[in-house]
DSSP file (Angstrom, degrees, kcal/mol; ACC not computed):
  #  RESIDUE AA STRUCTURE BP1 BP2  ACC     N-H-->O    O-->H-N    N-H-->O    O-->H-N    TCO  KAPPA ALPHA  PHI   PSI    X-CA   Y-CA   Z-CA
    1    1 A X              0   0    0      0, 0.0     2,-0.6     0, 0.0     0, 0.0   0.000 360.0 360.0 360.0 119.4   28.5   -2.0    2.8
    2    2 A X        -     0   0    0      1,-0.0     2,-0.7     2,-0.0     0, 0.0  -0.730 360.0-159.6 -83.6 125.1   26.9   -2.2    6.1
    3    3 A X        +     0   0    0     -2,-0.6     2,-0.2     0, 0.0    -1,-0.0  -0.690  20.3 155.7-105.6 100.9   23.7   -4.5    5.9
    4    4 A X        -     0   0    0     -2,-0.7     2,-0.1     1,-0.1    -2,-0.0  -0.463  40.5 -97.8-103.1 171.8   21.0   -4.4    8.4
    5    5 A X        -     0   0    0     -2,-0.2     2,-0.5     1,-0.0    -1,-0.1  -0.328  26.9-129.8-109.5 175.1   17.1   -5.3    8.6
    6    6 A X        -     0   0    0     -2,-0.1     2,-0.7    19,-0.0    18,-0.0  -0.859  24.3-146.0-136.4 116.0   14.5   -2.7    8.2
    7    7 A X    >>  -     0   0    0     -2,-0.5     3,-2.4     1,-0.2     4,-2.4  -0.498   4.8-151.3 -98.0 113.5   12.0   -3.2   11.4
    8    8 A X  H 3> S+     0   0    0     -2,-0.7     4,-1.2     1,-0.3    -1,-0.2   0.801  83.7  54.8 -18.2 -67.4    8.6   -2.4   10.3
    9    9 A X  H 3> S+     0   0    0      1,-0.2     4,-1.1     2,-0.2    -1,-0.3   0.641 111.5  47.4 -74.3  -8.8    6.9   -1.2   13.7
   10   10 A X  H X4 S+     0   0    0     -3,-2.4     3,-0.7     2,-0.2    -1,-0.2   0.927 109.6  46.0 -91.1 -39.5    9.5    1.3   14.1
   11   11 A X  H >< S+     0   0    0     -4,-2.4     3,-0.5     1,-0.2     4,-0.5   0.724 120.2  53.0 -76.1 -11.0    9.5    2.7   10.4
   12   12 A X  H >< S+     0   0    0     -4,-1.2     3,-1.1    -5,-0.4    -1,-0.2   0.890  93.4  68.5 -70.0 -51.6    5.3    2.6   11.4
   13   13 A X  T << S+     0   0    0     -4,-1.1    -2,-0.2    -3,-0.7    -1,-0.2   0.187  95.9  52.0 -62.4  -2.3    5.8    4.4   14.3
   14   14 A X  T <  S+     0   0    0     -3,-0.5     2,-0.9    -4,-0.2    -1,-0.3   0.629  79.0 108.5 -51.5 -40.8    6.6    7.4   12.2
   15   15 A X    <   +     0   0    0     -3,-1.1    -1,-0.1    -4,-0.5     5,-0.1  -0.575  37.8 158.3 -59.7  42.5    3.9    7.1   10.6
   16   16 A X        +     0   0    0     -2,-0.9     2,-0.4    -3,-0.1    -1,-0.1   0.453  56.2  48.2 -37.4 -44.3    1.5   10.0   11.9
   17   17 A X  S    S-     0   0    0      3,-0.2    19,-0.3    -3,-0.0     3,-0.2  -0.953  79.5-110.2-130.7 148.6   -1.1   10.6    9.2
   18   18 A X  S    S+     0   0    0     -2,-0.4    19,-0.3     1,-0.2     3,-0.1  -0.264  97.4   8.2 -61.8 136.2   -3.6    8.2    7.1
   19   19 A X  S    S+     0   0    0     17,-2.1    -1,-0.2     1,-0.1     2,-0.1   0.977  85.6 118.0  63.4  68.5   -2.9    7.9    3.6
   20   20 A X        -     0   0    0     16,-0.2     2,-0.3    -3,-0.2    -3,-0.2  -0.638  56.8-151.7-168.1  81.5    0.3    9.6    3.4
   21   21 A X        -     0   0    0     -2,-0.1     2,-0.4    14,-0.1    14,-0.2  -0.555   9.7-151.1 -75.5 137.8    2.9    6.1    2.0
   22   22 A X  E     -A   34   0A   0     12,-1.5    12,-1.8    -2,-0.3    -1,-0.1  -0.930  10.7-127.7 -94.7 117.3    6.2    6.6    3.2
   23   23 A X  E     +A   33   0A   0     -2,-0.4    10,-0.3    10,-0.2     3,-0.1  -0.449  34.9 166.6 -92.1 150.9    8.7    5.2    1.1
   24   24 A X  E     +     0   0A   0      8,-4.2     2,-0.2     1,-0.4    -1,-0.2   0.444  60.9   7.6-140.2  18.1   11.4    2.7    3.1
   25   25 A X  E     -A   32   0A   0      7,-1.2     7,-1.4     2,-0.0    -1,-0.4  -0.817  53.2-144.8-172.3 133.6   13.1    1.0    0.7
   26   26 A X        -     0   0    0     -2,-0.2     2,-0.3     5,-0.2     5,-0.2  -0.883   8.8-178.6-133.4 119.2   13.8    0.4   -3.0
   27   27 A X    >   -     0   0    0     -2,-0.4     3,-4.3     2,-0.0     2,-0.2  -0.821  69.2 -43.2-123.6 132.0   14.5   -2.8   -4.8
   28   28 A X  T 3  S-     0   0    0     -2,-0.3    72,-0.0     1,-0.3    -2,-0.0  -0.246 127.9 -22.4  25.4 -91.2   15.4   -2.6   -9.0
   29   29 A X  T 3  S+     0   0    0     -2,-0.2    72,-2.1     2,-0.1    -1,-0.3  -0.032 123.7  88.2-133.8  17.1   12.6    0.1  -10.1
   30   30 A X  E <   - B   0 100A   0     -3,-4.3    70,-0.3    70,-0.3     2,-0.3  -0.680  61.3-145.8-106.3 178.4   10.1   -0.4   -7.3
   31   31 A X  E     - B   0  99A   0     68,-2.6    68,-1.5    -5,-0.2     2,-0.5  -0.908  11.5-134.4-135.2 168.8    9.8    1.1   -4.0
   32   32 A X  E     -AB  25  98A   0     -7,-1.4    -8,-4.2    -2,-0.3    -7,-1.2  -0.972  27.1-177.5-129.7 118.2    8.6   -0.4   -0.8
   33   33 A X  E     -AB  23  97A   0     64,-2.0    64,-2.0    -2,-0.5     2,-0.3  -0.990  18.8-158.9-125.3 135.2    6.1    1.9    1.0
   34   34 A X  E     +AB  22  96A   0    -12,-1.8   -12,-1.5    -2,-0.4     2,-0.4  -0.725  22.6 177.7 -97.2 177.4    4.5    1.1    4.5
   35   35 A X  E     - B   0  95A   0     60,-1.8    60,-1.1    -2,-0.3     2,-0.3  -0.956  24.8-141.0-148.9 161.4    1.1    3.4    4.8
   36   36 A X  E     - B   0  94A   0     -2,-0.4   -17,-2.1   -19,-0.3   -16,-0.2  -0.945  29.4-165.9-132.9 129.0   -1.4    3.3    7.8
   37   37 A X  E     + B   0  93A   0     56,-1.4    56,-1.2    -2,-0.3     2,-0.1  -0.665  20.9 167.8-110.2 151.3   -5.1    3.6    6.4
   38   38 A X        -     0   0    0      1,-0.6    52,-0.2    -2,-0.2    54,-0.1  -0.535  55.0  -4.8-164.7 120.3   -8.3    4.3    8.0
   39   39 A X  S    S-     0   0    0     50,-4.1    -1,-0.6    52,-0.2    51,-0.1   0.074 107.3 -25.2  69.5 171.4  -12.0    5.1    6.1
   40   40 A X        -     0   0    0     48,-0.1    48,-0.2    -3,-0.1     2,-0.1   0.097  48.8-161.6 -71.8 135.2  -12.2    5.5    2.5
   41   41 A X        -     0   0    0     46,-4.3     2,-0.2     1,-0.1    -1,-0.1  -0.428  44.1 -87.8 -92.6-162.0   -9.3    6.6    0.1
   42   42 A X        -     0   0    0     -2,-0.1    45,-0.5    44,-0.1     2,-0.3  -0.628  40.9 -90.9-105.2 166.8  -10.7    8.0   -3.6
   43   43 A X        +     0   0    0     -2,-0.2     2,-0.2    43,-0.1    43,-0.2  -0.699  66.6 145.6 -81.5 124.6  -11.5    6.1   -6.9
   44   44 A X  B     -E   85   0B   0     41,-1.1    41,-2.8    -2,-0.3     2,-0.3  -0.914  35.8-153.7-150.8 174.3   -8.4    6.1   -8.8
   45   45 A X        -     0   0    0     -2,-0.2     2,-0.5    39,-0.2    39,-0.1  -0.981  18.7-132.7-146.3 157.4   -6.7    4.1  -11.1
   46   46 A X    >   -     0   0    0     34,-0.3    36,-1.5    -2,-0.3     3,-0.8  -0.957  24.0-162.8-108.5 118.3   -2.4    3.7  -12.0
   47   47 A X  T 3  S+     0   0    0     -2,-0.5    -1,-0.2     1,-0.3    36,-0.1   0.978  80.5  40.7 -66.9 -68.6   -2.8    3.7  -16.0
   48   48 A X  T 3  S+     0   0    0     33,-0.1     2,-0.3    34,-0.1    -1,-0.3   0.121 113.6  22.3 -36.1  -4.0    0.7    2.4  -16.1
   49   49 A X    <   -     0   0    0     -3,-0.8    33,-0.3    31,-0.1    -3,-0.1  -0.939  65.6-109.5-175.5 163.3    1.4    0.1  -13.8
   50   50 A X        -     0   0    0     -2,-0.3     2,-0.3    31,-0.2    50,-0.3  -0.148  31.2-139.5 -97.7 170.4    0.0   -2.6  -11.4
   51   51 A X  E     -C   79   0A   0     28,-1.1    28,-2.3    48,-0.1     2,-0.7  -0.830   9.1-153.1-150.3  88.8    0.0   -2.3   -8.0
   52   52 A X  E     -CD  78  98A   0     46,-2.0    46,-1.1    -2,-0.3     2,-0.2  -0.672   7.8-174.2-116.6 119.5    0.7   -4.6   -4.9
   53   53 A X  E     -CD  77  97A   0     24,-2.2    24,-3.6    -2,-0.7     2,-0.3  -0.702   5.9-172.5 -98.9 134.1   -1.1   -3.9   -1.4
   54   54 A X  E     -CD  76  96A   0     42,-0.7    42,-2.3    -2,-0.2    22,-0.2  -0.981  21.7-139.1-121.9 114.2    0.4   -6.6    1.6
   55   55 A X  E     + D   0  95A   0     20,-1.0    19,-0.8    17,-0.4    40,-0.2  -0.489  26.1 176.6 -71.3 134.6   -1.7   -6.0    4.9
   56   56 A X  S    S+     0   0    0     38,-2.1    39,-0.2     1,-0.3    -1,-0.2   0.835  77.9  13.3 -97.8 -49.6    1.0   -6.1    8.2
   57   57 A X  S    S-     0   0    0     37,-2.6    -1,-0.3    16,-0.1     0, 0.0  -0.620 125.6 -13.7-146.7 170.8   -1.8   -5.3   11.1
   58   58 A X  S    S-     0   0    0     35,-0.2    15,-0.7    -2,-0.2     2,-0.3   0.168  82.9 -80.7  14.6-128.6   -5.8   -5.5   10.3
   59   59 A X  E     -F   72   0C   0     33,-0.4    32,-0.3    13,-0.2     2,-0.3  -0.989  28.7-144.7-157.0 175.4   -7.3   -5.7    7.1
   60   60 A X  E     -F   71   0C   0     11,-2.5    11,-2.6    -2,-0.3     2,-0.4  -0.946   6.1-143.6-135.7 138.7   -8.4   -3.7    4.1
   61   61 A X  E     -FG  70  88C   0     27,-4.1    27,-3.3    -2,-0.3     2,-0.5  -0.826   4.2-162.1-104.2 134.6  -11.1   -3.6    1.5
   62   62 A X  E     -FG  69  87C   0      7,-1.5     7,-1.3    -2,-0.4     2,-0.4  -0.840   7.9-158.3-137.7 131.0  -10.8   -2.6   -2.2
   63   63 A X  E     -FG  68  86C   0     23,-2.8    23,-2.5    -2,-0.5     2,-0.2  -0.742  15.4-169.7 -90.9 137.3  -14.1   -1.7   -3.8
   64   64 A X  E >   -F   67   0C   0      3,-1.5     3,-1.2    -2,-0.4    21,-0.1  -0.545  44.4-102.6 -73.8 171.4  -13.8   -2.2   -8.1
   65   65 A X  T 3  S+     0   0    0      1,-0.2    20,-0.0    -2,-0.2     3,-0.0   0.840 123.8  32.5 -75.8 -50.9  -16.4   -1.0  -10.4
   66   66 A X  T 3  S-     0   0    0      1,-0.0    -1,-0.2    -3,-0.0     2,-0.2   0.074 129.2 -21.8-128.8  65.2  -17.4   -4.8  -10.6
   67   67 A X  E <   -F   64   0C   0     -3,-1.2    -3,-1.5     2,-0.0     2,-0.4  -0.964  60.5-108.9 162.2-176.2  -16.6   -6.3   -7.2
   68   68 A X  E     -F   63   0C   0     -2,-0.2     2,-0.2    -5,-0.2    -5,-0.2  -0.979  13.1-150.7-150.1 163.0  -14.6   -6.0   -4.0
   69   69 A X  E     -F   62   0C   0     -7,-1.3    -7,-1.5    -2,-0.4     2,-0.3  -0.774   4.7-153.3 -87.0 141.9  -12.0   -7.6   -2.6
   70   70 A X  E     -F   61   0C   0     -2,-0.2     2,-0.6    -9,-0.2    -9,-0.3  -0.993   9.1-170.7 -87.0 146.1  -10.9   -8.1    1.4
   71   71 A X  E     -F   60   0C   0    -11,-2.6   -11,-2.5    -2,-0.3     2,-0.2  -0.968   3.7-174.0-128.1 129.1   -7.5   -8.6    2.5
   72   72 A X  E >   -F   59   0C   0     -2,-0.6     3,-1.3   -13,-0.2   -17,-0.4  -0.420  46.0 -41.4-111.0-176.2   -7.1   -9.5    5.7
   73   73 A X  T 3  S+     0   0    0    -15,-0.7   -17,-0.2     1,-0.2    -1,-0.2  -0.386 127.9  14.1 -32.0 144.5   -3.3   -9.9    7.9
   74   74 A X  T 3  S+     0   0    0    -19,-0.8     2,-0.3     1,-0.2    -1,-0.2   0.318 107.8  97.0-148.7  61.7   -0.8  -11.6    5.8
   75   75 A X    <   -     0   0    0     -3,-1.3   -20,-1.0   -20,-0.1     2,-0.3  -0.769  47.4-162.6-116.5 165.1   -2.5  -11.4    2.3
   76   76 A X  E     -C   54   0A   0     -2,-0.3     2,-0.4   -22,-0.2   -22,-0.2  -0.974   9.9-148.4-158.4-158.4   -2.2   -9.5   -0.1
   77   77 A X  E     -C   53   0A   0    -24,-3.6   -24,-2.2    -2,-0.3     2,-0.5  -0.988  11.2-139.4-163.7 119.6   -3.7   -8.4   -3.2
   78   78 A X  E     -C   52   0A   0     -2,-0.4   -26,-0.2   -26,-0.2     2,-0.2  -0.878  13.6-157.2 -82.8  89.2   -2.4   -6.9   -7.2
   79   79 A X  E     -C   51   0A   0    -28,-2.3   -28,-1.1    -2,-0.5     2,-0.4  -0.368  16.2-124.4 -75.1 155.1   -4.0   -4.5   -8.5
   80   80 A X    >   -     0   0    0    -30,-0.2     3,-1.5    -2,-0.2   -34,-0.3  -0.637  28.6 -98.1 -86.5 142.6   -3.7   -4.3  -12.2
   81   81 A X  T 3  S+     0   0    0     -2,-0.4   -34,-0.2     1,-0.2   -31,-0.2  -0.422 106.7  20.1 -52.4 131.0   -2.6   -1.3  -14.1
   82   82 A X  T 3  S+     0   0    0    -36,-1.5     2,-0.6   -33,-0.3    -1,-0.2  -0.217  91.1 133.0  89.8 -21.2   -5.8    0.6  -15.4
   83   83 A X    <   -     0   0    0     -3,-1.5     2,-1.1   -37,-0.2   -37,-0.2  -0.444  56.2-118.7 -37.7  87.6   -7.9   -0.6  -13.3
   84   84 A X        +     0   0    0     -2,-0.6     2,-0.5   -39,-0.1   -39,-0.2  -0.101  42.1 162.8  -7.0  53.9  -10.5    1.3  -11.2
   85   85 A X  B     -E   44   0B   0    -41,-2.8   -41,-1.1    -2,-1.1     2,-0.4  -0.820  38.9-170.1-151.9 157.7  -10.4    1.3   -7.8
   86   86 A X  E     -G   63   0C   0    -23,-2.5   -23,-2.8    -2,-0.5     2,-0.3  -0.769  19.2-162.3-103.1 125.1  -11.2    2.5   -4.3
   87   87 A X  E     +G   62   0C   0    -45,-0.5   -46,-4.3    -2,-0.4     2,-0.3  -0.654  19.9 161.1-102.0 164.4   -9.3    1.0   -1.2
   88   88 A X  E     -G   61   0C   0    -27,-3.3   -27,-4.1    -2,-0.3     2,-0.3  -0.986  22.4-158.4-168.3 161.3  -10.9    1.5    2.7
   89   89 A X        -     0   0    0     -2,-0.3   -50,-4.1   -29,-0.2   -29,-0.1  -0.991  17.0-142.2-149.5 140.2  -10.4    0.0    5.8
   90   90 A X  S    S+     0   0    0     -2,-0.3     2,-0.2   -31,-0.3   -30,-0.1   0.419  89.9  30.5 -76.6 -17.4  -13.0    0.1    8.8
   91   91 A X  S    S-     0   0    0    -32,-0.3   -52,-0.2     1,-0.2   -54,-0.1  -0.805 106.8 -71.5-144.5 151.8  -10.2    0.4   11.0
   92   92 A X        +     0   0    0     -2,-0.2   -33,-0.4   -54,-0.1     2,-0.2  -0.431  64.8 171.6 -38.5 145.2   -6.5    1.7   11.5
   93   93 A X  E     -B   37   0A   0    -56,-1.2   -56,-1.4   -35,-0.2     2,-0.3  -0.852  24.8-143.0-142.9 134.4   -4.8   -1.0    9.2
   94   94 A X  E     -B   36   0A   0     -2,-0.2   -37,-2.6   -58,-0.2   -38,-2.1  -0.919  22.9-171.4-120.5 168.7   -1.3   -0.9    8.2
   95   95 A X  E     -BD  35  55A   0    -60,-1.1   -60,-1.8    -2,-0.3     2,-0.6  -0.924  24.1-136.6-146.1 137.6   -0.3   -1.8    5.0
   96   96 A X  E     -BD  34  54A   0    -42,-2.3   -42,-0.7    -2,-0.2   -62,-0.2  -0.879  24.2-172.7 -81.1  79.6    2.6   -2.6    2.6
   97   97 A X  E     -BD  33  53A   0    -64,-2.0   -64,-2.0    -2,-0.6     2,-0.4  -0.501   7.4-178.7 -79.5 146.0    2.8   -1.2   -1.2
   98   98 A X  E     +BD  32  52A   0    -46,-1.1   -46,-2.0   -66,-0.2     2,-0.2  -0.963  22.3 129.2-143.0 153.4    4.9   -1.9   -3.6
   99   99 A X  E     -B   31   0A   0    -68,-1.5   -68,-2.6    -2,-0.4   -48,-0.1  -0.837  58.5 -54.5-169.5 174.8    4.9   -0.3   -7.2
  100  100 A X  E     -B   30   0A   0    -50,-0.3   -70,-0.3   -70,-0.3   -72,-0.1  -0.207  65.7 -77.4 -66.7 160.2    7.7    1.5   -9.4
  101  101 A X        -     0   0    0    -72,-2.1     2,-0.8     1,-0.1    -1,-0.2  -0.079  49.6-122.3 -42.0 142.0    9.8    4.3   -8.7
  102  102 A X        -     0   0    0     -3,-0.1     2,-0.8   -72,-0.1    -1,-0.1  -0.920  29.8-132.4-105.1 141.2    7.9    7.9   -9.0
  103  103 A X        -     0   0    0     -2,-0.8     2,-0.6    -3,-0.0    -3,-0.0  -0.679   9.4-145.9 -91.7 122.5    9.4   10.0  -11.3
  104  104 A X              0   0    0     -2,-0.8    -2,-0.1     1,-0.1    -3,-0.0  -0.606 360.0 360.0 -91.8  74.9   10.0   12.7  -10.6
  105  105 A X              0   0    0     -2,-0.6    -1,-0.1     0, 0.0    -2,-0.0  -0.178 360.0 360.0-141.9 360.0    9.8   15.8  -13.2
């Protein structure tokens, strides 16, 4: 097995369009996505499962139904499964998810 690192700004530097997570890794039944964000994504929720956004470069807001969060460079932030919510950022930000595998059907 050959093992090597997996350098962030380059897999970033793919990265072309807002909102559009790119998956770059996968560890037991998650995946590791990086995303580049900018202006408001939609109110949605994952019914199943929780959700953890890690800001790499600026920072990111996520508006709930009763509150908001910021997360600024090298926070990050869970959402919980069922949960409401809208993320936005004021700025390019880029951003780290991790969540389970999508299945694909």
């Amino acid at each position: 097995m050959h093992y090597q690192p997996i350098k962030l700004k380059d897999e970033l530097s793919k990265i072309n369009d807002y909102w559009s997570p790119q998956v770059i890794g996968e560890m037991n039944d998650d995946q590791i996505e990086l995303v580049k964000i900018d202006g408001d994504f939609i109110w949605h929720e994952h019914p199943d499962t929780d959700k953890l956004f890690i800001v790499l470069e600026g920072e990111m807001f996520i508006d709930f139904r009763d509150g908001q969060v910021k997360i600024s460079k090298g926070e990050m932030c869970i959402v919980p499964g069922g949960v409401e919510h809208k993320p936005f950022a004021e700025k390019e930000s880029h951003i780290m998810l991790v969540e389970p595998k999508r299945k694909i059907d």
